[in-house]
Each structure stands twice: as C-alpha cells, then as structure tokens.
Steps between C-alpha positions, in 0.01 A plus 500: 500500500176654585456812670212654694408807625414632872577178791513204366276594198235587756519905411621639814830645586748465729524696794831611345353580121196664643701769702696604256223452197730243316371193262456193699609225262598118622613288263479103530380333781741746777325673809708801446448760257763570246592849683522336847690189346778774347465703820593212712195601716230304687117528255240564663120482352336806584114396645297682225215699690136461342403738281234774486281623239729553201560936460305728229761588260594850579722780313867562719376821577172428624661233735718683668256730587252258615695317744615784681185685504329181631787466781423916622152418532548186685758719757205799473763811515907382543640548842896510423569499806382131522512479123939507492600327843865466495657131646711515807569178490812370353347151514217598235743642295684234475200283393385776295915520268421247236747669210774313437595814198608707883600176638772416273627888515514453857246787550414564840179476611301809440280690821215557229366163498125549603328267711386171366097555518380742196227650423270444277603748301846389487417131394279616209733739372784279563283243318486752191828604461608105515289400223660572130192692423500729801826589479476600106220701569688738694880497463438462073558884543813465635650257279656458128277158436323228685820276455604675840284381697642224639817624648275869595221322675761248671722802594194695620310184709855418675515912656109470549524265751764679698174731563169384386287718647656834414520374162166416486430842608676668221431289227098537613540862506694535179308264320173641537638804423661381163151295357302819631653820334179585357340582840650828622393439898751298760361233694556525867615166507757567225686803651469346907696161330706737245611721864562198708747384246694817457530543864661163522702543179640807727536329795684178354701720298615679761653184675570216286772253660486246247462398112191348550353922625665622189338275298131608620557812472678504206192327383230665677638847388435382135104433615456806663694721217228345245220561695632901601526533146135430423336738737718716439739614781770795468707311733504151281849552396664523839398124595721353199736714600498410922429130432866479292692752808319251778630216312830591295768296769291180410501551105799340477425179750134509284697540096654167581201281439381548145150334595388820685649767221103520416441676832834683555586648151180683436503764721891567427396512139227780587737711791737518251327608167323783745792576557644533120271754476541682816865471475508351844722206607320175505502318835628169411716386161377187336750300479670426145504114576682233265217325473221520253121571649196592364306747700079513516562886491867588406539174287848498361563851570637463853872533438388831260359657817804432678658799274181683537592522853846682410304677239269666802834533720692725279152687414483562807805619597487744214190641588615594813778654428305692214774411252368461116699311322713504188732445250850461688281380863278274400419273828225252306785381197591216710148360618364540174765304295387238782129553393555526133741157479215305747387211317220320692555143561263232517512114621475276162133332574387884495258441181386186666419532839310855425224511242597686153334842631649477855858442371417824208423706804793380709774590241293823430502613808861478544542698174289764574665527863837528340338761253326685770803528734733626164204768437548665874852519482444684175244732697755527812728652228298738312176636547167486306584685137848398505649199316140413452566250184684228701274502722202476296676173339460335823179618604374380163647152546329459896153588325514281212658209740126594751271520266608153325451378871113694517400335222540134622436551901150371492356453877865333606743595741576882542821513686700639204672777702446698206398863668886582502606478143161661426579810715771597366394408142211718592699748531641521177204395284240608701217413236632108409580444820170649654313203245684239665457595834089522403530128411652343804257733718238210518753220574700723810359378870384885525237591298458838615690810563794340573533346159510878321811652722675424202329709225469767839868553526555524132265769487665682809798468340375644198340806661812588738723517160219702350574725790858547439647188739812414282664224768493121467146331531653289771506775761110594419434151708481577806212769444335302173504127555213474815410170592731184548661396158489108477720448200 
C-alpha cells in the first residue's frame, strides 16, 4: 500500500488538515484523506493560493517585532476606538464560533467575540503567534520545555479568537516590551494599546455572563500581568488578583476541560503562592483531580498546590488572630503530614513524550515545591535563629536540586517556577542561594530590576533583624517584597 502526502500526493491539504495544522496523508488510490476517512467527514482540497517571494530567515524575536511595527505604521497612530469594535450582531458571531473544545462543553456563546474584519495588526500578530516559531519566541518564558507547545498554543489560539483584536493589542504591547528591555523609554503606541486593553479587561470583567468572557479574561489578564511587570507598575499584582475574583463562579465550569488547564491554572498557581507568602487566602483551590496532568508551569505539582491552598488558609487565619503557635496547638501538623507524604505522580510515557532535560526539570520542580512549602511551615513555626539546622537541611537540598538545573538550561525554556523554592532557600542560605539566583538572571523574561527583588528582600530581611525585628520573615512581606512575585 502506498501512501502519499498532502491531496492526492499533490502537497496540499485538506480544508480540514489545514485548519487545524494536521498531516494530510491519503493512502491508495481514495479521494479522502485518512483523517476525514476515520472522521466520517466530507474532504475537501483546499485551492492552494500562489505564492510570494519566499521570507528572509529571521530570529523569533525580531519577527514579532517586525510585523507589528510594520502594521502601526501602516494604521499611522492606533485609533481604539475604531481599532476594538465590538459585534452586535449575533449572526457574525455565530459565523465567527468555530471551537468545537466550547462546543462539546455546551459553552454559551461568549459577548467578546470581535467583529469579523481585523486589522492589520491583528492578522500579523495572529499570523505570529500561529506559527511554531512565533509562539516559542514569546511564551518559551512561560513554559517548562518546548514539548508544550502544542496543547499551549492550541489552548491560547482557541481564546484568541473569542477576541482578536484586543489580543492583538496586548500581545503587541507586551511583546515589544519583552524583546526591548534594554531601551528605558515607552513608545506611545505601546502604552495607548497596553491602556485600551486594561480598560476592557475592567470592563469585561466587570460583566461576564458566560464561559466564553471568563476565558478572555482569564487569558487576557495573564498578557497584561506580563507586560505590567516589565515596566514596572506598583499596581501589577492587583490584576492577577481581580482577573481570578471576576472569574472564580466559572473556574469550576472552565477545570472541566483539561485542554484549556494551560490558560486557567497559571494564574491560580501565581494568586496563590503570593499568597503563601502574604498569608492571604488564595482566590480559587486547584482542584486535586484523579487524573494525572502535566502542567507547562505547575507540571505535576497541581494536586501539591491544592494543600498549599489550606497551607495559606490556616496561615492566614493565624495571623489574624495573632496566635503563635506551639507545642500542644499546633494548627500546621495536619497539612504538613499531607505535604510531607505527597508523592508526585506522573503518566508512564513521562520520559518519552518530554525530552531527558524537560522531564529532570519536571520531577525537580515538584521536589523542590514540596521542599519549599515544608521550609515555610518550619518558618511559620519559629523564627530566623531558632531551629535553624532543619531548616538549613532543606534549604541546602532546594539549592543543590537549582543549581544542577543552571548548569544544563542553555537558551531553552525558562518556565521553571523556580523563584519560590529559591526565596525561601534564600532565606536561609543567603550566600548559595544568592549564586543560583545570579545564574537563572539571564534566562528570566525580566532582565532588569525586577529580576533582583529576590536578593532585595533578603537583604531587607537581613537589615530589619540587624535592627532587633525578632518575628517571622513572613510578616516582613508586605513592606519588603515590592513588585509582583511571579513564582
């Protein structure tokens, strides 16, 4: 049996294959391709279109920023107002709901759907952040390995649609922002697309009647988090935090379809490690599912984090009532026998379906999360200069387990959520810890300022003991850690 590749061996794809950037195979003499045979569905040949001079290889980076700055200079200075035109037509967004991942959850159809002609701006960047490439050469920050891509950039493309131009906006605006640290000044281009989309992040947020809403600004909130970080903003924090209360009745509805937990778990993850150390109450729980997933940020630390969240709920409560534990109260026995027994589970084709350095850094990460979470509850029980031996056993372990990771990182994926085991490592070894942090500076998304609140707080909680404080680090937080802490 012979088998050939694109329609009938002639190298194009079927309407079906092409949308959804599948192989095209036939195999024999059949009109269908395999996928539409299986599928039961009618195959189409797509009408290739003629082609164009063939592209100058570029760099990811250099790409992104191309296309977009080509698109502002076609549009001269962006008018949102004409830019991000809203469709009241139920007909177009009808025509415009081609996801069958909402249609099978029976997902209502969402009110941000934007109207069917783009801009410029949002076909080029939409054209970037489609392409393997494109999408690597900005999200590689946020995830443990290139392996992730597929189900991240499927996730991501689906909720793009739901509002292309907005997201076009921010990922313009954040983009330029990431590949341009080095230049202190702000475009007016930048911050007029960066305002637009935190105006509408507000406004949709503030009236979301459907899954479909949650999802962009579930999404969106992510975008505009990064790029607040980068400038830097004092306020960065409080958009994680509003995004999850705007959308924390549709979690549930939006946890039952794994295919999106690359959108929805991320921000959880970050709300609720800002909140370990704030000893705050996270706003939602990720669930403790009986199912085994691997994360692009939490990777098979999920269920862990579901303790974390009773970790930061009992923290809490402690902290406001001003009660310091001890022997015959002890309030964190029970969550840490839950922490300490964890064992991390992971599906069997682990070692195969991730390369040998992503699946190190997976199973690392969920030791060192493990470690870092048993290393707090040690510190919410005794302050610095007390019991100081156990804990230096497990800050030793985290640093050893980092800088084995430093060493083989190369210019890969950074999305190790590795800046909360380091913390509090930090903390107790503030010299080995202070060399690992140094070597992951160059591989974080911010190169500057940002990237040092680590060493910063160590020091300030350094000086205030020098000074006589003689409480638990945790409550110097609120006055030391400045800045948004992306874990």
């Amino acid at each position: 049996m012979s088998t050939a590749t694109g329609a009938a061996g002639q190298g194009a794809a079927c309407e079906r294959c092409h949308k959804y950037k599948e192989k095209c195979t036939y195999t024999g003499l059949e009109k269908s391709c395999v996928r539409c045979l299986k599928l039961k569905r009618e195959c189409v040949l797509r009408v290739k279109k003629r082609m164009g001079r063939p592209p100058v290889a570029k760099s990811a980076s250099s790409t992104i920023l191309d296309v977009g700055t080509r698109s502002m200079e076609a549009a001269n200075t962006p008018d949102t107002n004409t830019m991000i035109t809203v469709s009241q037509a139920t007909s177009s967004r009808k025509s415009n709901w081609r996801h069958a991942a909402f249609e099978s959850q029976g997902f209502p159809l969402p009110r941000s759907l934007f109207a069917i002609q783009q801009s410029p701006l949002s076909q080029n960047i939409k054209h970037v952040i489609g392409s393997v490439d494109g999408f690597q050469g900005f999200h590689r920050f946020f995830m443990l390995g290139e392996t992730f891509t597929s189900l991240y950039q499927s996730a991501t493309l689906v909720i793009y649609d739901l509002a292309p131009q907005i997201f076009s906006n921010a990922y313009y605006a954040t983009m330029s922002a990431l590949f341009d640290q080095n230049n202190p000044g702000l475009r007016d281009n930048e911050l007029t697309l960066a305002a637009s989309c935190l105006r509408y992040l507000v406004k949709l947020s503030s009236s979301i009647n459907c899954v479909g809403d949650a999802a962009v600004v579930i999404m969106l909130g992510q975008i505009m988090l990064v790029y607040n970080s980068l400038i830097p903003n004092p306020y960065t924090r409080t958009i994680t935090k509003s995004t999850l209360l705007a959308t924390k009745e549709w979690y549930p509805q939006l946890l039952k379809e794994p295919s999106f937990d690359s959108i929805t778990l991320a921000p959880v993850f970050v709300d609720t490690v800002d909140c370990l150390f704030r000893r705050e109450v996270p706003v939602v729980q990720i669930p403790n599912r009986n199912m085994c997933t691997v994360d692009r940020l939490l990777g098979i630390s999920a269920p862990l984090f579901s303790y974390i969240y009773d970790l930061c709920v009992v923290s809490h409560e402690y902290k406001v009532k001003g009660i310091t534990p001890c022997v015959e109260q002890d309030p964190y026995m029970d969550v840490e026998e839950r922490i300490s027994s964890w064992v991390p589970e992971w599906p069997p084709d682990l070692f195969t379906t991730f390369s040998p350095l992503e699946a190190t850094k997976i199973v690392a990460q969920a030791q060192n999360f493990r470690l870092g979470a048993l290393l707090l509850i040690h510190r919410l029980r005794y302050p610095l200069g007390v019991e100081d031996d156990a804990a230096g056993v497990m800050a030793d372990e985290i640093i050893l387990l980092l800088s084995r990771l430093a060493k083989h990182q190369g210019d890969c994926a950074t999305g190790l959520g590795l800046d909360f085991p380091l913390l509090v490592a930090m903390i107790e070894k503030p010299g080995p810890g202070s060399e690992v942090d140094e070597a992951f500076v160059p591989l974080r998304y911010r190169q500057h300022g940002e990237s040092r609140q680590l060493s910063e707080f160590v020091k300030f909680v350094t000086d205030a003991r020098r000074a006589g404080y003689s409480g638990l680090w945790l409550d110097l937080v609120h006055d030391g850690l400045h800045g948004v802490f992306i874990p």
